[in-house]
C-alpha positions in Angstrom: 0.0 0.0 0.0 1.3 3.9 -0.8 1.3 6.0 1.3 1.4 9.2 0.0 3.6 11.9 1.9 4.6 15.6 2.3 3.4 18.9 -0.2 3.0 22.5 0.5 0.5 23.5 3.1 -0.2 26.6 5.3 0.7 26.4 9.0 -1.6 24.3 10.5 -1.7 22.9 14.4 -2.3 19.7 13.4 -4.7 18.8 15.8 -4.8 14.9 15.1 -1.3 14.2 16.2 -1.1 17.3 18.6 1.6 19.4 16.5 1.6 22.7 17.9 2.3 25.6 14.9 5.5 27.2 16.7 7.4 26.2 19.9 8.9 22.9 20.9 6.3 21.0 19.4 8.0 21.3 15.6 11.3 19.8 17.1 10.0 16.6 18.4 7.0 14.5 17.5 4.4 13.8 20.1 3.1 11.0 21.9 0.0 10.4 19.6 2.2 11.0 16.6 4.5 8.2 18.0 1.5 6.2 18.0 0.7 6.8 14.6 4.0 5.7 13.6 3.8 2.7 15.6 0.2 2.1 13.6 1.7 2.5 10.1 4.9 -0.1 11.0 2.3 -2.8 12.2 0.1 -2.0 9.6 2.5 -3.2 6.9 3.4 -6.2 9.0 0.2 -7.1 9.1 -0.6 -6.4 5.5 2.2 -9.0 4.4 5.1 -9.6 6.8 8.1 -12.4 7.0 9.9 -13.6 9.6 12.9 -10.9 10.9 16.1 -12.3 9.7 17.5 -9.3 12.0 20.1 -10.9 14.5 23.0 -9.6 16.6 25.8 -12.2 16.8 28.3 -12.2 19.2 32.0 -12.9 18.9 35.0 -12.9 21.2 38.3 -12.3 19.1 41.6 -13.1 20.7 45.1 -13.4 19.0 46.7 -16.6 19.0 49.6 -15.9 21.4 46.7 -14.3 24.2 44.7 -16.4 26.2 40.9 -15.5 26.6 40.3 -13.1 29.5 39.3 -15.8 32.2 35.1 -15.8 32.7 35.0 -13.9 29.1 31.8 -15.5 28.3 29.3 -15.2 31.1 30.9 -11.2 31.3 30.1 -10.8 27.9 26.5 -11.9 28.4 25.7 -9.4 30.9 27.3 -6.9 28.7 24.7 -7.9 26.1 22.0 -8.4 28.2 22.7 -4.4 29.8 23.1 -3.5 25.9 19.8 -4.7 25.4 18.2 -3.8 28.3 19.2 0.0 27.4 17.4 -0.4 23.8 14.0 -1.9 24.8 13.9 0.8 27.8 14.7 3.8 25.9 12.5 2.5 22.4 9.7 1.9 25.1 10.3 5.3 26.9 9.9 6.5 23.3 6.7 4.5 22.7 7.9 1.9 21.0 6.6 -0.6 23.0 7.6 -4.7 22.5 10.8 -4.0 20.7 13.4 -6.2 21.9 17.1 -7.0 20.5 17.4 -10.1 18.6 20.3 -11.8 19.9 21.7 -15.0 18.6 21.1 -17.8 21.7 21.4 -20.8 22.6 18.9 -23.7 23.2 19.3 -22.7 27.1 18.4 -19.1 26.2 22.0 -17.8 27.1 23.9 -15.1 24.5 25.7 -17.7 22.2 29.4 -16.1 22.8 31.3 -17.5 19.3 35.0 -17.7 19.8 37.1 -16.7 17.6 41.2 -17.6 17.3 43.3 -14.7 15.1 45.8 -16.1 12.5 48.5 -13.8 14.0 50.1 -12.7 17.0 49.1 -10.1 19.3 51.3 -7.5 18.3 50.4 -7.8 14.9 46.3 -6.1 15.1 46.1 -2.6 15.8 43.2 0.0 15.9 43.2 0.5 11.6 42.6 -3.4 11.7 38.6 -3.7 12.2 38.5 -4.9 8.4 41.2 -7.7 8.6 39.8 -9.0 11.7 36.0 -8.9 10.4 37.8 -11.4 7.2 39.1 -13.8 9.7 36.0 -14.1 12.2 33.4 -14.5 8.8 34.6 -18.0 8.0 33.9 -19.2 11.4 30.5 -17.8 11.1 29.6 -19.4 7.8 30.6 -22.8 9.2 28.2 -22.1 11.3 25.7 -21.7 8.7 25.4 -17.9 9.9 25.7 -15.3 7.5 28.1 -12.3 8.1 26.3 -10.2 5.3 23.1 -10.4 7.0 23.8 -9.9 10.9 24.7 -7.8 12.9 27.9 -8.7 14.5 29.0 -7.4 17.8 32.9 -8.4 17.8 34.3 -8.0 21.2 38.1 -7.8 20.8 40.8 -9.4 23.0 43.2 -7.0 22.6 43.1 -4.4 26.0 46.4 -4.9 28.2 45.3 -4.8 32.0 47.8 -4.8 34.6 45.6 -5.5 38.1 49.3 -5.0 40.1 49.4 -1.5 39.3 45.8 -1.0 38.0 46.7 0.4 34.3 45.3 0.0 31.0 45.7 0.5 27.8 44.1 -1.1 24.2 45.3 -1.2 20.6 41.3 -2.6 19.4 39.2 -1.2 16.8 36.7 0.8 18.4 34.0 1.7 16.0 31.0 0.6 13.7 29.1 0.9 10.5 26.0 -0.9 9.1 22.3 -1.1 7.7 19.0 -1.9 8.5 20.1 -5.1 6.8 23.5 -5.5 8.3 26.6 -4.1 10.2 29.2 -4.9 12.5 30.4 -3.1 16.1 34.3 -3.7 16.8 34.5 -3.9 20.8 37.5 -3.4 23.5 37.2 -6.1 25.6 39.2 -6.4 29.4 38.7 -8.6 32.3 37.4 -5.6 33.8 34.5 -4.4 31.4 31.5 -5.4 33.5 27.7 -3.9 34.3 28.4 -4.9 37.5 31.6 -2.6 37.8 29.8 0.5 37.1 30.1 1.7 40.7 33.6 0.8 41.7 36.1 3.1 42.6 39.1 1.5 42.3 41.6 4.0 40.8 42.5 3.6 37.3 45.1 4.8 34.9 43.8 4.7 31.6 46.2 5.4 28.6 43.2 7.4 27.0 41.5 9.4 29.5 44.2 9.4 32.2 43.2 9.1 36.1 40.0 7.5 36.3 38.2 4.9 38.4 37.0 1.3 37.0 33.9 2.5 37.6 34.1 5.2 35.0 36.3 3.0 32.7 33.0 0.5 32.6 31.3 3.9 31.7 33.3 4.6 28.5 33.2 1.4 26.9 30.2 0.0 28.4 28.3 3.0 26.8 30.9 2.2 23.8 29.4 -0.9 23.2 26.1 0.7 22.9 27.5 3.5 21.0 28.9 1.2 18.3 25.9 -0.8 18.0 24.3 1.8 17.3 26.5 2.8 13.8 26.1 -0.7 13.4 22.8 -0.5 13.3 22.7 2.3 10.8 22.3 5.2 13.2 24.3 8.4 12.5 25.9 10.7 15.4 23.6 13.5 16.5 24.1 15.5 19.9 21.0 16.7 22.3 18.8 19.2 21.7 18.3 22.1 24.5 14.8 20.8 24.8 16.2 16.9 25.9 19.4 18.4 27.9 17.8 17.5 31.4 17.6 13.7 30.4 21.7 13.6 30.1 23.9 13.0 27.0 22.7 11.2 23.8 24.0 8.3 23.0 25.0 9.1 19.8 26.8 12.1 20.8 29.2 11.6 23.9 26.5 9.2 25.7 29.7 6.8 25.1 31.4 8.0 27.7 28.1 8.7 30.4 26.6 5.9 30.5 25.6 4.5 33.9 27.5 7.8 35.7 24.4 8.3 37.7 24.7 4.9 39.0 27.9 6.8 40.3 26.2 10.4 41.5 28.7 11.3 38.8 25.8 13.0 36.1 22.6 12.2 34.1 23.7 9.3 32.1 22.9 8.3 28.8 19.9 8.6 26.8 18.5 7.6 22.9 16.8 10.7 21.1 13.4 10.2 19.7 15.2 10.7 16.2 17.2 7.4 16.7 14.3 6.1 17.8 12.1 6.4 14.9 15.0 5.2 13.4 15.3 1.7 15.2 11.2 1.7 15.5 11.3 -0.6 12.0 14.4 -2.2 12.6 14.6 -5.4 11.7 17.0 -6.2 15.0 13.9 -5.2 17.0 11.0 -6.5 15.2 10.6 -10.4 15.2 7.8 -9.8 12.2 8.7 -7.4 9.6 7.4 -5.9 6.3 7.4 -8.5 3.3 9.0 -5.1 1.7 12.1 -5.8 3.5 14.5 -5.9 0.4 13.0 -2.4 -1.3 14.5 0.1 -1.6 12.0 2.5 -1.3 11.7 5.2 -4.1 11.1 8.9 -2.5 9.2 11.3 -4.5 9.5 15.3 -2.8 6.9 17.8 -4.0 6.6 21.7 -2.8 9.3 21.4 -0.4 10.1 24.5 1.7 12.4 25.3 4.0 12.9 29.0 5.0 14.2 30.7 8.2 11.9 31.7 11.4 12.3 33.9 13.8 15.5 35.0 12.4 17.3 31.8 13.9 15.6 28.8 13.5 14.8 26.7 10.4 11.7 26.1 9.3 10.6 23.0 7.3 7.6 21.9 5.8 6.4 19.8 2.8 5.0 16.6 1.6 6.4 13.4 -0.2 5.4 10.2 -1.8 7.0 7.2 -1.8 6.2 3.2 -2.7 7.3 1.8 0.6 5.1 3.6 3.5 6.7 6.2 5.6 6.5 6.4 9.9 8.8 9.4 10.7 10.8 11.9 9.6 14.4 13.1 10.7 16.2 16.4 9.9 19.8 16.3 11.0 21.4 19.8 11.5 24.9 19.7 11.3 27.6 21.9 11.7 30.8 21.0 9.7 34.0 20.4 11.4 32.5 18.1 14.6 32.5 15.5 12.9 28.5 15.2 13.2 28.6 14.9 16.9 27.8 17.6 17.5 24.4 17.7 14.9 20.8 18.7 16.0 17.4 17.2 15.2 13.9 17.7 14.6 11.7 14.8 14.0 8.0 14.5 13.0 5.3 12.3 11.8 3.5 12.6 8.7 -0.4 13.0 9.1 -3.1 11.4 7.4 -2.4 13.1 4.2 1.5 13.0 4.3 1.8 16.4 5.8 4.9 17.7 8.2 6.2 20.2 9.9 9.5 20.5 11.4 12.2 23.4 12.6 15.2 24.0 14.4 16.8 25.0 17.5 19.3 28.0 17.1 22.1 26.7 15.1 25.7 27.0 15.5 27.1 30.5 14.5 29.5 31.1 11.6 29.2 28.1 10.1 28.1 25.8 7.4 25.7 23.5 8.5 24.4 20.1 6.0 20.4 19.6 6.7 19.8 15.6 5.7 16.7 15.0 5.5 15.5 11.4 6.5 12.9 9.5 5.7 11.7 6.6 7.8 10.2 3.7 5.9 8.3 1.1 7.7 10.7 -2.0 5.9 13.5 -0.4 8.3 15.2 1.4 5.6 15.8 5.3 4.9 16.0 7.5 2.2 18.0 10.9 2.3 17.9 14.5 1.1 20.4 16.8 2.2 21.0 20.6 1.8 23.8 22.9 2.8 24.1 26.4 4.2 25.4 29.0 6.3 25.3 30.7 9.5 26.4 33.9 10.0 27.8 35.5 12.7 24.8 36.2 14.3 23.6 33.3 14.4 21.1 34.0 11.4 20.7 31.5 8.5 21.7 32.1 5.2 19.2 29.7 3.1 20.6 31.0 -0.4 22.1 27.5 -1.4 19.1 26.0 0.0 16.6 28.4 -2.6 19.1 27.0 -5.4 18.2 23.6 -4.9 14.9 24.1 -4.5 14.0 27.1 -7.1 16.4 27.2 -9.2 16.6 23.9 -10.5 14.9 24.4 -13.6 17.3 27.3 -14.1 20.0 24.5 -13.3 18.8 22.2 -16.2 18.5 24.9 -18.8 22.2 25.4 -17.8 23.0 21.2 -18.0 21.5 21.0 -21.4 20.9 24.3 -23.6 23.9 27.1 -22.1 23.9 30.2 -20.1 21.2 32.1 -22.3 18.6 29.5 -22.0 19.3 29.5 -17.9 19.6 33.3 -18.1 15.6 33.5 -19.9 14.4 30.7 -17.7 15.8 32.2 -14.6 13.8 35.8 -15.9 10.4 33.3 -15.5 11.8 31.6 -12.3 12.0 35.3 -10.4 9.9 37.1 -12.0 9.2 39.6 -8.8 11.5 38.0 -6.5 14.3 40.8 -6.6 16.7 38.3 -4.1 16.2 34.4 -6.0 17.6 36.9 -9.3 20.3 37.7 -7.3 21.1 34.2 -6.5 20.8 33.3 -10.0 22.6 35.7 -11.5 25.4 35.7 -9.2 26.2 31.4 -10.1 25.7 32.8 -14.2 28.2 35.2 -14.1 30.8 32.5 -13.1 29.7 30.4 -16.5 29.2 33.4 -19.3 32.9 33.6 -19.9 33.9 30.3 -19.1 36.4 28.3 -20.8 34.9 25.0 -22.9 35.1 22.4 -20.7 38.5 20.5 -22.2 41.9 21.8 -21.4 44.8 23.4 -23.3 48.5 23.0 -23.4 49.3 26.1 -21.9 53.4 26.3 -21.3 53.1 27.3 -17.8 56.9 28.1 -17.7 56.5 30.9 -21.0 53.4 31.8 -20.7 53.3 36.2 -19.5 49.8 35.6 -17.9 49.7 37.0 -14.6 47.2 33.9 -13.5 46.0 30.4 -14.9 42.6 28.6 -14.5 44.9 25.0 -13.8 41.5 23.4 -14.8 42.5 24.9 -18.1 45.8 23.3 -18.6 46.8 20.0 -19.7 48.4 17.4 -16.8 51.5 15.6 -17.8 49.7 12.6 -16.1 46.4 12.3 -15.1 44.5 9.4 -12.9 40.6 9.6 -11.3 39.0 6.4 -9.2 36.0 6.5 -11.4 34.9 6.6 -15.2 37.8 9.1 -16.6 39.0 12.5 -16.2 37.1 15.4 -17.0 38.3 19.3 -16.6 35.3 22.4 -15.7 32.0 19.6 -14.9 31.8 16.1 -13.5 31.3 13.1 -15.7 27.2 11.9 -16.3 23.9 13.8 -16.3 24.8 16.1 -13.5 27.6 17.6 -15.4 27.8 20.9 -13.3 30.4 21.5 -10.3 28.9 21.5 -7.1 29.9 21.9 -3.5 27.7 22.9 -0.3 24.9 23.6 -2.5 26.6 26.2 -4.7 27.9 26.0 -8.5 31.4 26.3 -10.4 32.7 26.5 -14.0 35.9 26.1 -13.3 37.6 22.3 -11.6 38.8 19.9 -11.7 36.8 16.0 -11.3 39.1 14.1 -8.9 37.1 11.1 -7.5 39.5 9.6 -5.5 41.8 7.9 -5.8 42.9 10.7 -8.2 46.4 12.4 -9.3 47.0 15.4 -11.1 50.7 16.6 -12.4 51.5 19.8 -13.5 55.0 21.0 -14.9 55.2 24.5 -13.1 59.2 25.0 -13.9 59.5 27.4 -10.8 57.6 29.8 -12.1 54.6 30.1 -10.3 54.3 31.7 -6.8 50.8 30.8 -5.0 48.0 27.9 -5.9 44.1 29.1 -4.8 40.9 27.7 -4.4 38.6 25.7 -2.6 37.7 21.6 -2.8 35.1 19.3 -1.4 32.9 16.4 -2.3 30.8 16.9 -5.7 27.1 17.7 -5.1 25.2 15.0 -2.0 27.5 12.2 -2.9 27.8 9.9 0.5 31.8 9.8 0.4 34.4 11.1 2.5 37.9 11.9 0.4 41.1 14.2 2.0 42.9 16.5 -0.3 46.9 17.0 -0.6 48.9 19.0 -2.7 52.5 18.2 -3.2 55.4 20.4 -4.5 58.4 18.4 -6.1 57.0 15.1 -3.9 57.1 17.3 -0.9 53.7 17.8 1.2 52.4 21.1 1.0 49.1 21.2 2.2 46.9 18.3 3.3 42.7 18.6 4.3 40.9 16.8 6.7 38.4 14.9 5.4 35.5 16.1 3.9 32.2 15.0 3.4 29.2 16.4 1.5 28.7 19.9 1.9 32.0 21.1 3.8 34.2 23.1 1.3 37.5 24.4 2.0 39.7 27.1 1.2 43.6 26.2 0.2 46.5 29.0 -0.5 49.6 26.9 -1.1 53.1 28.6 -1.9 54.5 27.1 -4.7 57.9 29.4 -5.2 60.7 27.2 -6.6 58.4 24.6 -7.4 59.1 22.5 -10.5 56.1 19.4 -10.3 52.8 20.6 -8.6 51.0 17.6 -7.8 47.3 17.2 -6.8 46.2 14.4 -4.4 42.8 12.9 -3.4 42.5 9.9 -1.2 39.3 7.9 0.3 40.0 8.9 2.9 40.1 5.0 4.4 36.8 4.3 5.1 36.1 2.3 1.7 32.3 3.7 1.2 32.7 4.6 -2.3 31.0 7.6 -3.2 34.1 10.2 -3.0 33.5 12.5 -5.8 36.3 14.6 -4.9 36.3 18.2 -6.8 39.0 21.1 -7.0 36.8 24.3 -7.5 38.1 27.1 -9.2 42.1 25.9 -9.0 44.2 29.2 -9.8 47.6 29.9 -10.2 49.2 33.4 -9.5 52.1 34.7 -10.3 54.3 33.8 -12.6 57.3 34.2 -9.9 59.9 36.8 -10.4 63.2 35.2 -11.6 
């Protein structure tokens, strides 16, 4: 069944799931809209649902020169069982009642703990090595007839050095997680000391991490870690508390990590899962022991009429409606600053009513900074769709949504520009703003960059003769020339989309550089500074660092970049015969890292 969701509408209270028109009520969804979403996911099931396939499995890694730590497997089951205890009391808190984790048992009931000997020493895993130990637990589980591409696996690892005699520790584990509604796995520290039932003791502590702690607080960080990283395995992003949930402690997917179980302690408020994560997990397969016969869709999203304009000076309104072939039970805007990392990102969530209709906004957002809005959708089969948007906050705190009114208004402008040139986007943008003074401004403002651009190939400029006092690079030919996907292209991207794009705005001059990509230049020593900006093309999901290297020496390296976050780069290149342009993956392997160098310009040349 379709159910039909989100298209323009005037500000309504919507009385029917108690939606108030301004306040709080637009950042969280109420109690009677949580029951509506409840409705909808049991609706489906009971329209046609399977059997859940959704399954945590448990496995104890340990080296081949280590011994397990002694009583590993009955302390890893009250790990779980407090794991899953913490999930079914905050989805229940939320409203989500009879949602329990799915663990993998056996025929006594207990957590199945599935041991796991490494090929190598000790000494040879580190913290980079989540991957390589993930290759040498899935064999174990297939002979086991379980299948590592369709669980979730929680892989505790042995590999945390405990010294009781003078009560020190230290670990060289993996320590993160990444997944699905399908599938996903959590790398664990494990030590004999991680225990629920050490929450309270104060035995001092020196941690190699976080210094001078107590055990008790030790069974805090990775306790709440274990949570935390099931929780990316389970598909859920980071996202920080909102002012409005601050008196219930620290979110789980923010720094709840490190709080969990401190007011055990008289230490704080503890940990606690936002309502977004909960809408989330509502569907989950994991949770749900009958799910959706739609399971394996992937659910096709349809937006109409969407608006999103600013309120009150500081906040960020949204509204809108949206179809889509696999039913919809919640709705999740992320607000997130760039350079945290997305820990420290905000969210409003809401429930479509009867007709598909929502209405959502922000808290104040951070100031001077560009934020990425992602916009997720919450189907009832457990999986998402996404949207996302970028743009910036000004020193006041006051949102600048002109990126935002590109993507949204300007698109048909966007497409004249794709497929018929500047004049066609220059009359079609005329009909687009017709008595909109500001969306011309907009418009014209991205034009002006492409009514003297360059054709989009390059030329073999010789950038040691040449008397121009500054080069497009885009415009001049590499001596060698590498991209990760399809080929390279100079001033657009390869495909349909064609145009440059980064945080929401639009270039005519870069350079396509999905990694892993090299670019090298023959400069002679005659330039003096290289300019510009770089990020990742359009919405793409990737994550890619740029480096620039003068005669094989490192210049100027990024951090990594996502969607949305541009930089700026000002490199000095005096003396410098072989300029060479760098973008990595950044080594997280999730594909999708359209790197881009926007506007690339030389200045100079350099005096003799």
């Amino acid at each position: 069944m379709m159910l039909r969701l989100f298209s323009i509408f005037c500000l309504v209270a919507f009385s029917l799931f108690g939606w108030q028109a301004t306040g709080a009520g637009e950042m969280m969804a109420d109690r009677q809209a949580v029951a509506m979403a409840n409705e909808r996911i049991a609706d489906a099931v009971a329209e046609n649902a399977i059997d859940s396939p959704g399954e945590v499995v448990v496995v104890y890694f340990t080296p081949r020169d280590r011994q397990p730590a002694k009583d590993h497997v009955t302390r890893l089951r009250r790990i779980v069982e407090e794991t899953a205890s913490f999930y079914t009391h905050e989805l229940d808190r939320h409203g989500f009642t009879d949602r329990k984790l799915n663990v993998r048992r056996d025929d006594q009931g207990r957590v199945m703990v599935i041991d796991v000997v490494g090929a190598n020493d000790d000494r040879d895993y580190g913290k980079p090595d989540g991957r390589r130990i993930r290759d040498e637990v899935v064999p174990v589980l297939r002979a086991q007839n379980i299948n590592p591409d369709a669980s979730v696996i929680l892989l505790f690892c042995n590999l945390m050095d405990y010294d009781p005699v003078t009560s020190k520790i230290s670990h060289h584990s993996p320590y993160y997680g990444s997944g699905t509604h399908l599938a996903g796995t959590a790398w664990q520290c494990d030590s004999p000391i991680l225990d629920p039932l050490r929450l309270t003791d104060s035995t001092p502590l020196l941690d190699g991490q976080y210094g001078r702690i107590t055990i008790g607080r030790h069974n805090s960080i990775f306790i709440g870690g274990v949570i935390h990283e099931l929780g990316h395995a389970l598909s859920l992003p980071h996202c920080r508390q909102r002012q409005d949930e601050s008196s219930r402690g620290t979110a789980l997917m923010g720094s709840g990590n490190r709080t969990y179980g401190e007011q055990l302690r008289g230490e704080g408020l503890g940990t606690f899962l936002t309502q977004a994560h909960a809408l989330r997990l509502a569907a989950h397969p994991v949770f749900n022991r009958r799910v959706a016969a739609q399971l394996y869709d992937r659910p096709q999203t349809t937006w109409d009429n969407l608006v999103i304009d600013v309120e009150n000076r500081q906040a960020v309104r949204i509204v809108g409606q949206l179809q889509s072939d696999v039913a919809i039970h919640g709705l999740v805007a992320y607000f997130d600053p760039a350079g945290g990392g997305d820990y420290d990102a905000t969210t409003a969530t809401a429930v479509p009513d009867a007709e598909g209709r929502f209405s959502m906004r922000s808290e104040p957002l951070k100031r001077d900074s560009l934020v990425e809005l992602r916009l997720v959708v919450c189907h009832v089969n457990g999986a998402t769709t996404t949207r996302s948007f970028a743009f910036r906050v000004d020193q006041q705190g006051a949102p600048d949504l002109s990126a935002v009114r590109v993507e949204l208004e300007l698109a048909p402008m966007l497409d004249a520009l794709r497929s018929r040139g500047v004049q066609a986007a220059e009359a079609r943008l005329g009909e687009l703003s017709d008595a909109d003074p500001a969306l011309a401004q907009i418009g014209q403002r991205i034009l002006s960059r492409f009514r003297d651009a360059a054709e989009t190939g390059t030329t073999s400029i010789d950038l040691s003769a040449t008397s121009l006092a500054s080069v497009a690079l885009s415009r001049v030919k590499p001596t060698s020339e590498k991209v990760g996907w399809i080929r390279p292209v100079y001033n657009r991207v390869p495909g349909e989309e064609k145009l440059l794009s980064v945080g929401g705005d639009y270039f005519a001059s870069g350079i396509y550089a999905h990694a892993p990509a090299e670019h090298t230049y023959r400069l002679s020593g005659k330039w003096r500074r290289l300019t510009g900006k770089c990020g990742i093309q359009g919405t793409n999901a990737g994550t890619v660092v740029f480096k620039i290297f003068g005669d094989e020496k490192l210049l100027w390296e990024s951090p990594k970049i996502s969607a949305g976050n541009a930089i700026d780069y000002d490199v000095d290149l005096t003396s410098i015969d072989r300029l060479k342009l760098v973008v990595t993956d950044a080594g997280d392997g999730n594909g999708g890292d359209w790197g881009v160098w926007i506007e690339p310009t030389l200045a100079g040349p350099a005096k003799p």
